[in-house]
ZAVO-58305 format. One record per atom (N, C-alpha, C, O): x, y, z. Coordinates in steps of 0.05 Angstrom, whole numbers, padded with zeros to 5 digits, always signed. Layout:
BEGIN
{{X Y Z}}
...
***
This chain:
BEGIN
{{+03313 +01193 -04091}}
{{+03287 +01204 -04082}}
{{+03264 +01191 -04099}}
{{+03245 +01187 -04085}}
{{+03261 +01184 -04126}}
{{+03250 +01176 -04141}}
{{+03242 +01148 -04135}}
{{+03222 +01136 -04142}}
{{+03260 +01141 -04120}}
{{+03270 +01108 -04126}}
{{+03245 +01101 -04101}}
{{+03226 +01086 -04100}}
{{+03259 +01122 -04078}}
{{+03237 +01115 -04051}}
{{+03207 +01126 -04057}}
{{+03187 +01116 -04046}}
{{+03206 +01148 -04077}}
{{+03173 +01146 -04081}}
{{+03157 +01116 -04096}}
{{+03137 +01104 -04088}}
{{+03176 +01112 -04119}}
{{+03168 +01086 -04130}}
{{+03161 +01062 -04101}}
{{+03140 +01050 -04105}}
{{+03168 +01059 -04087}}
{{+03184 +01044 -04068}}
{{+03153 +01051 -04051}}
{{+03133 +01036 -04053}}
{{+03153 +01072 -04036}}
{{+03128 +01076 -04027}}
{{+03102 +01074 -04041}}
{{+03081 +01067 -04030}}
{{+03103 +01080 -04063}}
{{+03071 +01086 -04079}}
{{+03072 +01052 -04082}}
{{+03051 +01042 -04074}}
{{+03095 +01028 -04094}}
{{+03082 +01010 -04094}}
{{+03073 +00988 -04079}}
{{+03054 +00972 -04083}}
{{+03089 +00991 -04060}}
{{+03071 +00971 -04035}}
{{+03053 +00992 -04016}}
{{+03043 +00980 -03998}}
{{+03046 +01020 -04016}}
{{+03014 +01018 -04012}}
{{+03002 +01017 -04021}}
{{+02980 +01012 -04012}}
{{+03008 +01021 -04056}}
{{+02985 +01008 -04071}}
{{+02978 +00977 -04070}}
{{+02958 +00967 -04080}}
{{+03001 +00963 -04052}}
{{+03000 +00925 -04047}}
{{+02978 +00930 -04027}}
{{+02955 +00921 -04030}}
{{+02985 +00943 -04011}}
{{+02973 +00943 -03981}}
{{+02944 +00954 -03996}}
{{+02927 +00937 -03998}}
{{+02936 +00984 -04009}}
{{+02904 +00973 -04004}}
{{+02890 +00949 -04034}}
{{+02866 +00944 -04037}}
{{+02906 +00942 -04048}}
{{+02891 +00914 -04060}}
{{+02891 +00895 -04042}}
{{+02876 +00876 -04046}}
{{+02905 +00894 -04022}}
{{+02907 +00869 -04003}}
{{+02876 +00866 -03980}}
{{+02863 +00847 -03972}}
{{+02875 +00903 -03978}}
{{+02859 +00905 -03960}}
{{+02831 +00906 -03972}}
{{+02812 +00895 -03962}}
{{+02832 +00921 -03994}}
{{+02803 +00914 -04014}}
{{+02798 +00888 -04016}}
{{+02774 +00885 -04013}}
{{+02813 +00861 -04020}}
{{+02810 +00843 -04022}}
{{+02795 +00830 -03999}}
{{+02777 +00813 -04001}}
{{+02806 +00841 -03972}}
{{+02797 +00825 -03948}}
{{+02774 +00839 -03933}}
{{+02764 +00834 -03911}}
{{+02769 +00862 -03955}}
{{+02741 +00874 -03941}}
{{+02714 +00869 -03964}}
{{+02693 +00881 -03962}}
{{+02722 +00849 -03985}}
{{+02707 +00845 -03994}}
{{+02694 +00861 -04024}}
{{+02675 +00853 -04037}}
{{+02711 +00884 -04030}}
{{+02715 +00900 -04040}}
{{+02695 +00899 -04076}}
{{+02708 +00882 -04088}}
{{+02678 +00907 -04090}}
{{+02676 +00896 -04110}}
{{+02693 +00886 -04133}}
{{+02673 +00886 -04148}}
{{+02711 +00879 -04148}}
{{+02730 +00863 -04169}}
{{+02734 +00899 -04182}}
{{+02754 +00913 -04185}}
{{+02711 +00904 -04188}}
{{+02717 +00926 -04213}}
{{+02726 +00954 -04197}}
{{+02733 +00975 -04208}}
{{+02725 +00950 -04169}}
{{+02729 +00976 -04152}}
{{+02764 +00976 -04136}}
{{+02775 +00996 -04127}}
{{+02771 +00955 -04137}}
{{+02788 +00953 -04126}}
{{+02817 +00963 -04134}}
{{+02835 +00961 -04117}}
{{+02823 +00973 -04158}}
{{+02839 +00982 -04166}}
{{+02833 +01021 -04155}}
{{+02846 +01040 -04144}}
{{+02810 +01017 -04164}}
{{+02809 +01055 -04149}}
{{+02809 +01050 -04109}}
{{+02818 +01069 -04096}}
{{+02800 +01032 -04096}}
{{+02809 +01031 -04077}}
{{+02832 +01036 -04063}}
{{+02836 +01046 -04041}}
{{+02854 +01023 -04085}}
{{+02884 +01018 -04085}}
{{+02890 +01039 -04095}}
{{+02913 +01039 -04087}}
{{+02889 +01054 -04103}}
{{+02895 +01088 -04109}}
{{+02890 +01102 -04083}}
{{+02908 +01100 -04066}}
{{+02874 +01114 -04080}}
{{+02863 +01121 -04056}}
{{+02875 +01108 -04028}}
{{+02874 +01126 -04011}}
{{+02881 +01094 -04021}}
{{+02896 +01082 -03999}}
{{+02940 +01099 -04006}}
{{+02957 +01109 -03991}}
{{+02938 +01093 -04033}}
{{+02965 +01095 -04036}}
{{+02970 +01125 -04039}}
{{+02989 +01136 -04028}}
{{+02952 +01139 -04053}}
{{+02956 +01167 -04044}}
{{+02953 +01179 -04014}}
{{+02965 +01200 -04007}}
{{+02936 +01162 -03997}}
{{+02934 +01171 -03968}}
{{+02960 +01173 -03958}}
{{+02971 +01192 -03946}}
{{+02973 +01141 -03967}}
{{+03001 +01135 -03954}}
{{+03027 +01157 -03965}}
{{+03048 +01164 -03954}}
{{+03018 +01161 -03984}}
{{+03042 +01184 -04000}}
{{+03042 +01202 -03987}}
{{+03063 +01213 -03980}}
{{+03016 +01213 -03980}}
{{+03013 +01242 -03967}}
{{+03013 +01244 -03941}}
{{+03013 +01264 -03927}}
{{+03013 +01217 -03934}}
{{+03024 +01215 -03895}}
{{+03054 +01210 -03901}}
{{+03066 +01214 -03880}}
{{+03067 +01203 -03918}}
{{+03096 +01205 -03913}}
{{+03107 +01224 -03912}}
{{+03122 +01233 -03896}}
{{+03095 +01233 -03937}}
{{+03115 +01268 -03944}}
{{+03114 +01280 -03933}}
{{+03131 +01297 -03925}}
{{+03085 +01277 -03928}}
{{+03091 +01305 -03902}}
{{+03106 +01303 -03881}}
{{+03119 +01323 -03873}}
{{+03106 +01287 -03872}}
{{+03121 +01274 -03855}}
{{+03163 +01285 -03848}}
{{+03177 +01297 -03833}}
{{+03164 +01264 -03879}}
{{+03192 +01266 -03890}}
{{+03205 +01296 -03898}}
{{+03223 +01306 -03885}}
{{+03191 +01308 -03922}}
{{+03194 +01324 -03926}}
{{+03185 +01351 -03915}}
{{+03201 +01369 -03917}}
{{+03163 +01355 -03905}}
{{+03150 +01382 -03894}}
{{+03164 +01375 -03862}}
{{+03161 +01392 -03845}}
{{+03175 +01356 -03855}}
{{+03174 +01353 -03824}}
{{+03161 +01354 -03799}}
{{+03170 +01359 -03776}}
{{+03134 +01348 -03811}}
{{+03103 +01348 -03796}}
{{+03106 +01322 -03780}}
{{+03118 +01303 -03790}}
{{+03094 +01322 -03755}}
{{+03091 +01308 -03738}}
{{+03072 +01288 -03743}}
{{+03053 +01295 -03757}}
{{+03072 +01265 -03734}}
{{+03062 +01239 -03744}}
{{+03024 +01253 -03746}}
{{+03009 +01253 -03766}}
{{+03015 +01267 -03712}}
{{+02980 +01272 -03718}}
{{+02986 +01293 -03737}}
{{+02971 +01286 -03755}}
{{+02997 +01313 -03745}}
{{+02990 +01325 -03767}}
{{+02992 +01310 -03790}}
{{+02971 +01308 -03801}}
{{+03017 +01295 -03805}}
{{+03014 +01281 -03827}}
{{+02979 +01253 -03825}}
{{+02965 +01243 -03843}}
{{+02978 +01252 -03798}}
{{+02950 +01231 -03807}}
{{+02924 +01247 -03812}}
{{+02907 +01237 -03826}}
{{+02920 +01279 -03796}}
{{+02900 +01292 -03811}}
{{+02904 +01300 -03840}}
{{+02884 +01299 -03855}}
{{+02934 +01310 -03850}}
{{+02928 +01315 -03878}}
{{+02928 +01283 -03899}}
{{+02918 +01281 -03922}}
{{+02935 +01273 -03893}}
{{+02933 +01246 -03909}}
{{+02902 +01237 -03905}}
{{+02890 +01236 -03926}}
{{+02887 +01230 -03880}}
{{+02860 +01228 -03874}}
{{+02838 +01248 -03892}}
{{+02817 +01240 -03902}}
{{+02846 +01275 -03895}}
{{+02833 +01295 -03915}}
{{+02843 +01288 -03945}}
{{+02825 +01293 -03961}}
{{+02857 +01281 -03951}}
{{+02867 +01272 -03975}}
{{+02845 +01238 -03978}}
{{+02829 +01233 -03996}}
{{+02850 +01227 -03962}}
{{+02828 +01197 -03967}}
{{+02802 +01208 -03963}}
{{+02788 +01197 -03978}}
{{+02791 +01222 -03952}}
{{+02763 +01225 -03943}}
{{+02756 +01241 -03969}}
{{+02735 +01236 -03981}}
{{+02771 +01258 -03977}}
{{+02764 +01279 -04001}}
{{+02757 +01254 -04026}}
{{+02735 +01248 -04037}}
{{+02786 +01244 -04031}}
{{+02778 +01230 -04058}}
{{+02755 +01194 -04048}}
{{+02744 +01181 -04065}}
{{+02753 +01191 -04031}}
{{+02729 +01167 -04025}}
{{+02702 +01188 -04034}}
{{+02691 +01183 -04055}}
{{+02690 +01210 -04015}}
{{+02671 +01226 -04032}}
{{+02670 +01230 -04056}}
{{+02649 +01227 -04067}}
{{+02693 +01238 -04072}}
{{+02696 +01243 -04102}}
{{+02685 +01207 -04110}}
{{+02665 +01206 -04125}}
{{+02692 +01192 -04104}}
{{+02691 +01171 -04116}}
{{+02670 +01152 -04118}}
{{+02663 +01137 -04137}}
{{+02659 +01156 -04087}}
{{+02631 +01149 -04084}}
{{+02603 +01167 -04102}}
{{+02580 +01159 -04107}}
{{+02615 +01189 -04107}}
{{+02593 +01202 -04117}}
{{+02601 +01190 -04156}}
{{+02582 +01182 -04169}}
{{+02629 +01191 -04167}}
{{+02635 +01185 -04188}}
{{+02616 +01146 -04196}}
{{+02602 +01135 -04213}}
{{+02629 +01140 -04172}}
{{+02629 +01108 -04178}}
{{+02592 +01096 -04176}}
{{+02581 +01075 -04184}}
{{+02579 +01126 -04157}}
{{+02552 +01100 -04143}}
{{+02555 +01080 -04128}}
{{+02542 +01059 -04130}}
{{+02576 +01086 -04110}}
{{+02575 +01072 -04095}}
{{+02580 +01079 -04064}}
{{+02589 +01102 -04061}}
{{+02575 +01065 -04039}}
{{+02577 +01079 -04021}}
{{+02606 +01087 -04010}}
{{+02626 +01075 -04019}}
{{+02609 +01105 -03993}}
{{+02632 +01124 -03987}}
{{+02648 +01101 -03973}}
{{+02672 +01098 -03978}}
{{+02636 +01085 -03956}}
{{+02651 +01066 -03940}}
{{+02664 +01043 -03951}}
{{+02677 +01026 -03939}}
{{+02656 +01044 -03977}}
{{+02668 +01018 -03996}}
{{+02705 +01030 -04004}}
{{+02723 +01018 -04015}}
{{+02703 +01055 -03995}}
{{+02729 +01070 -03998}}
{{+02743 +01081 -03976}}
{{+02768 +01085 -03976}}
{{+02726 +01086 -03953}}
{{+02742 +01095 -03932}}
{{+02756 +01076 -03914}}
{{+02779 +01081 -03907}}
{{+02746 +01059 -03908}}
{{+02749 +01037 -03902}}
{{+02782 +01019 -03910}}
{{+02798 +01012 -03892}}
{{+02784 +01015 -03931}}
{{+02808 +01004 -03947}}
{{+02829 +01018 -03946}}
{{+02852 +01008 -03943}}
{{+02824 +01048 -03949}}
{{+02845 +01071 -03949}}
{{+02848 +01077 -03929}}
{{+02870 +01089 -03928}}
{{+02836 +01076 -03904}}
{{+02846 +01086 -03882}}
{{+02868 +01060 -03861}}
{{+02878 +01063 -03839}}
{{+02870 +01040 -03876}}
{{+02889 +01022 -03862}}
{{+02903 +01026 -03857}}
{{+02910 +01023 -03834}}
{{+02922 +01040 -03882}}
{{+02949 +01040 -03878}}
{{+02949 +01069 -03861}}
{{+02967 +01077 -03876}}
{{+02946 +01085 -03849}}
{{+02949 +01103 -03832}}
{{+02931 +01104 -03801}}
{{+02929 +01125 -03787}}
{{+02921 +01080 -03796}}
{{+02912 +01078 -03770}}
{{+02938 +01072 -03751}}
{{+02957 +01057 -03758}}
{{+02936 +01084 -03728}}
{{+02965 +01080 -03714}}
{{+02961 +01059 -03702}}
{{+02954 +01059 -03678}}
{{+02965 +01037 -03718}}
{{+02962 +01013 -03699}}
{{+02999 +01006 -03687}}
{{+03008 +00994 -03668}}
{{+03005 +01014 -03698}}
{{+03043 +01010 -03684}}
{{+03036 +01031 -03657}}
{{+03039 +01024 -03634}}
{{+03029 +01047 -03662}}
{{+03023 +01075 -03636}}
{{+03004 +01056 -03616}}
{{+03007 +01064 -03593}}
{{+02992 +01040 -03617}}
{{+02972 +01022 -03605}}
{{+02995 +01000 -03591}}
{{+02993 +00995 -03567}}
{{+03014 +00990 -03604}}
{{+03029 +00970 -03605}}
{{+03036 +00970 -03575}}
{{+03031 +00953 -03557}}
{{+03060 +01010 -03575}}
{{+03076 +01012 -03567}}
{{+03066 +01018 -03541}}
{{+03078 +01010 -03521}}
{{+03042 +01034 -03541}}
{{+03025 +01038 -03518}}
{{+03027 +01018 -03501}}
{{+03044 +01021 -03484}}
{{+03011 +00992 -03498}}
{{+03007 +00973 -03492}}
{{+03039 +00971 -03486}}
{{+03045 +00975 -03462}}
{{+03056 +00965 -03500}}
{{+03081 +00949 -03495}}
{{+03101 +00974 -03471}}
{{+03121 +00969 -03457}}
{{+03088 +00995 -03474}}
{{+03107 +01014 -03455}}
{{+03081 +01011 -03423}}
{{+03091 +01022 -03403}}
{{+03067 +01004 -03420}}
{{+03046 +01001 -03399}}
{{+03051 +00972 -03381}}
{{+03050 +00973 -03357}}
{{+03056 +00942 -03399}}
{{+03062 +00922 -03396}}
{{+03099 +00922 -03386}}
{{+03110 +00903 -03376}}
{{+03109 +00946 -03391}}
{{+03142 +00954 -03381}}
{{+03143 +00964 -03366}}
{{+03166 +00969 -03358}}
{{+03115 +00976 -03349}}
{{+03119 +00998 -03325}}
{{+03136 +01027 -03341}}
{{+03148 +01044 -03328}}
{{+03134 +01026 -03360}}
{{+03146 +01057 -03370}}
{{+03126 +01074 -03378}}
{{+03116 +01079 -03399}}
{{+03122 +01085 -03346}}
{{+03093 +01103 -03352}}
{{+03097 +01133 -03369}}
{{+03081 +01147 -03381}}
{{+03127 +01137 -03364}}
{{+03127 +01167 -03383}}
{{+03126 +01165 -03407}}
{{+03113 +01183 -03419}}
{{+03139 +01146 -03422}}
{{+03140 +01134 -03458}}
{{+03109 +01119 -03452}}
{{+03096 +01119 -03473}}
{{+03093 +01106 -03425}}
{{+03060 +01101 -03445}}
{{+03049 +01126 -03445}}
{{+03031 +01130 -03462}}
{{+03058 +01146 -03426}}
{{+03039 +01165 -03424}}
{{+03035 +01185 -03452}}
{{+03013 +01194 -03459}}
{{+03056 +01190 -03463}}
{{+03073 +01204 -03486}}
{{+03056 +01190 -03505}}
{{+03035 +01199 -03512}}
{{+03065 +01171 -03513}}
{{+03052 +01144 -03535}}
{{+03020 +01143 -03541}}
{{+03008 +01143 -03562}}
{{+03012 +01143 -03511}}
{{+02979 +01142 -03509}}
{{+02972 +01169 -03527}}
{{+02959 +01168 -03547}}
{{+02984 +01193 -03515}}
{{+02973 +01213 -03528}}
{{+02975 +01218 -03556}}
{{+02960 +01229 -03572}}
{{+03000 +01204 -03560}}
{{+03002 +01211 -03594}}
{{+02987 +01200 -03601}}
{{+02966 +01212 -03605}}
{{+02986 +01169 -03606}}
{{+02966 +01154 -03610}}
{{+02931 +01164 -03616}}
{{+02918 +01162 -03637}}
{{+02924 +01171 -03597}}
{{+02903 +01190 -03584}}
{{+02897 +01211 -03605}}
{{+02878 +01213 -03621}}
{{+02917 +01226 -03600}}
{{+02918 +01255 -03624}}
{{+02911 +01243 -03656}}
{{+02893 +01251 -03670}}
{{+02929 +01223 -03661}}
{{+02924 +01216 -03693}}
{{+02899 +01208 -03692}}
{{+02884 +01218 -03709}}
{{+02888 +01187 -03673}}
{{+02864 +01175 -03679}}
{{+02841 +01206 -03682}}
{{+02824 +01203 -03699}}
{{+02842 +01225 -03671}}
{{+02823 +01243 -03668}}
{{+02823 +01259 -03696}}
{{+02803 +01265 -03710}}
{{+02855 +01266 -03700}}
{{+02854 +01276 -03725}}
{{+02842 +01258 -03757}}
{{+02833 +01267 -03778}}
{{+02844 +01238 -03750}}
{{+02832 +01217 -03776}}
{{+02804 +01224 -03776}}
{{+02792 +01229 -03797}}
{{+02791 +01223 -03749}}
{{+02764 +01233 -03746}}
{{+02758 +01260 -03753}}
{{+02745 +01261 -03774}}
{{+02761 +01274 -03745}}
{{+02760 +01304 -03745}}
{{+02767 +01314 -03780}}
{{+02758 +01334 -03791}}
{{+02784 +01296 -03791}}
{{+02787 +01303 -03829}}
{{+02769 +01289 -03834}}
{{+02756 +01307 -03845}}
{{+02752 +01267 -03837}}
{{+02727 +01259 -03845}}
{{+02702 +01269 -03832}}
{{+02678 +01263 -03837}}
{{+02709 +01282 -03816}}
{{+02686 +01310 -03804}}
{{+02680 +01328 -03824}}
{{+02660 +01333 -03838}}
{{+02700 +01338 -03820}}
{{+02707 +01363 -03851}}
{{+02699 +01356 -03870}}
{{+02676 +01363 -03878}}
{{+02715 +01338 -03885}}
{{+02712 +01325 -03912}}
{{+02677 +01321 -03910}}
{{+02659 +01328 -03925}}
{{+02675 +01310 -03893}}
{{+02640 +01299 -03898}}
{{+02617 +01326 -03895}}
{{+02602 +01332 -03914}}
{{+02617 +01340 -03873}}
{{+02613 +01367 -03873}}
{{+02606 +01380 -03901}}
{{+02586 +01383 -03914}}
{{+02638 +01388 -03905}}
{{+02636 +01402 -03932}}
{{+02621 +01390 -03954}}
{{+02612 +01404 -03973}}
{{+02618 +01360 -03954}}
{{+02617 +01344 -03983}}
{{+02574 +01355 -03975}}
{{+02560 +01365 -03992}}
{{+02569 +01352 -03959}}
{{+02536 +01351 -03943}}
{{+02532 +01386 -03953}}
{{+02511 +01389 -03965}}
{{+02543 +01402 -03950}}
{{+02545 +01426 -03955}}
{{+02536 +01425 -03982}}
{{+02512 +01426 -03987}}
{{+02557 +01422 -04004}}
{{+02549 +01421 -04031}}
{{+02532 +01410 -04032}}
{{+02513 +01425 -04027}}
{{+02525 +01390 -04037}}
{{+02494 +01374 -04042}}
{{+02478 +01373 -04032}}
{{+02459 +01361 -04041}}
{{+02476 +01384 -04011}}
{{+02448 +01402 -04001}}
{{+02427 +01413 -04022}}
{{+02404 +01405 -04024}}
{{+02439 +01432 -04038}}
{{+02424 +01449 -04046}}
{{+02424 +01438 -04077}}
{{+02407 +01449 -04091}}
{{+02440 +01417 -04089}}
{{+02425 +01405 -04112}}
{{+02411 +01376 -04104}}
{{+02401 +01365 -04123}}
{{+02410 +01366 -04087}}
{{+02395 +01343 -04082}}
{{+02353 +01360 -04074}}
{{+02332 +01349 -04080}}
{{+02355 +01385 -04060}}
{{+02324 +01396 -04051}}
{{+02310 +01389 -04075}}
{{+02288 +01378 -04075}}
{{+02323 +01396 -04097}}
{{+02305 +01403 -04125}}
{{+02297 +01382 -04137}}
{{+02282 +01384 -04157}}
{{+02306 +01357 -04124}}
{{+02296 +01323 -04137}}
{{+02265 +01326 -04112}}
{{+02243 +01327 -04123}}
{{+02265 +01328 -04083}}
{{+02254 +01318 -04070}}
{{+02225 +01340 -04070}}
{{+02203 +01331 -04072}}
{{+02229 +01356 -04068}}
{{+02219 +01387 -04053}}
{{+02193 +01378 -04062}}
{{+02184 +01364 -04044}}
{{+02168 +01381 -04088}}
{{+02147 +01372 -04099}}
{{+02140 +01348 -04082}}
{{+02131 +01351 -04059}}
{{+02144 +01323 -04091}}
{{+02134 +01311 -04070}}
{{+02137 +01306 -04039}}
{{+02128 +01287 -04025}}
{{+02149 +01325 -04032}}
{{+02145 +01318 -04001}}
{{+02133 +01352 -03993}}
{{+02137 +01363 -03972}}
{{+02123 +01360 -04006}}
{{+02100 +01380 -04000}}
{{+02076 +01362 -04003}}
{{+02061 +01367 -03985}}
{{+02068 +01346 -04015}}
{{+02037 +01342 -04016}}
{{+02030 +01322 -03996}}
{{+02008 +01322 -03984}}
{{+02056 +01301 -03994}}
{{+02059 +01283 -03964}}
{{+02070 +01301 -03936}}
{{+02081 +01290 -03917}}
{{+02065 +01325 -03936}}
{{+02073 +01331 -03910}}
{{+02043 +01342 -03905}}
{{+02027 +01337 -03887}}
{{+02042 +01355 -03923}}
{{+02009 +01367 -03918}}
{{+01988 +01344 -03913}}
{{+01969 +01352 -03901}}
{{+01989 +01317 -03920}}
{{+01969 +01303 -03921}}
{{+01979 +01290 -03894}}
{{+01963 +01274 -03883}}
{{+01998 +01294 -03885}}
{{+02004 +01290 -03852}}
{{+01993 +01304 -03835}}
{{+01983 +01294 -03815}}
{{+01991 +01333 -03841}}
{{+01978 +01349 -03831}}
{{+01948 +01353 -03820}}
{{+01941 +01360 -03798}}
{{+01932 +01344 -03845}}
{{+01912 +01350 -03849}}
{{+01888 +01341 -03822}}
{{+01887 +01318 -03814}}
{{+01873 +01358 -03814}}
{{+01857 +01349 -03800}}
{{+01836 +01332 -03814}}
{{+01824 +01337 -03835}}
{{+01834 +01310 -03797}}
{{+01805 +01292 -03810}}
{{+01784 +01295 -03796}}
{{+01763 +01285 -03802}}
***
């Protein structure tokens, strides 16, 4: 068991330096990139493997797991959220679910495309729908400490919008 976590944590940690690399990624960021991608992938397996969660549920909780720590990191690092979501969400886009789709449509096997499509379908929504949340909530908190930078000056520019001449 040990052996296959080693085994998984280190080629998704290959896969997102590979993908930080080809998205252009900054040099000094790319190692926390590769974290974040490899924990996505840990937490879309296990769940998977061990909880026995179905492929769209393991891609929403793995997608909430990347979307959570890209916010943490964007706000840590100064940098934008997409320089993280982006890299980490590779390895769990169903592009094999895409594959098979296509390849069960091009076979006339409309009950395995029809099946396929939807899974497919379902994960893609759930990846969205956890960076809904994740982003939601993250907009939530900083709401109410970002007013107290702005609030002063955009009273005296709203009023001078106002103002009759």
């Amino acid at each position: 068991m040990i052996a296959l976590f080693l085994y998984h944590a280190f080629f998704s940690l290959t896969v997102g330096f590979f993908c930080a690399y080809v998205f252009e990624v900054p040099k000094r960021m790319i190692f926390q990139v590769s974290l974040i991608g490899m924990f996505g992938w840990l937490t879309y397996y296990f769940t998977q493997v061990l909880a026995g969660s179905t492929p769209v549920w393991s891609s929403y909780w793995a997608s909430l797991v990347i979307a959570a720590m890209s916010q943490w990191a964007a706000n840590r690092f100064h940098q934008p959220v997409t320089l993280f979501f982006i890299p980490g969400f590779i390895p769990i886009v169903p592009g094999g679910g895409l594959y098979r789709t296509a390849l069960y449509l091009f076979q006339r096997d409309f009950d395995l495309f029809s099946s396929q499509l939807l899974e497919t379908f379902m994960s893609t929504v759930a990846i969205g729908l956890a960076i809904f949340t994740v982003s939601s909530i993250s907009y939530l908190g900083n709401r109410t400490t970002s007013a107290k930078y702005i609030r002063r000056d955009n009273r005296k520019r709203v009023r001078a919008l106002f103002r009759k001449h």
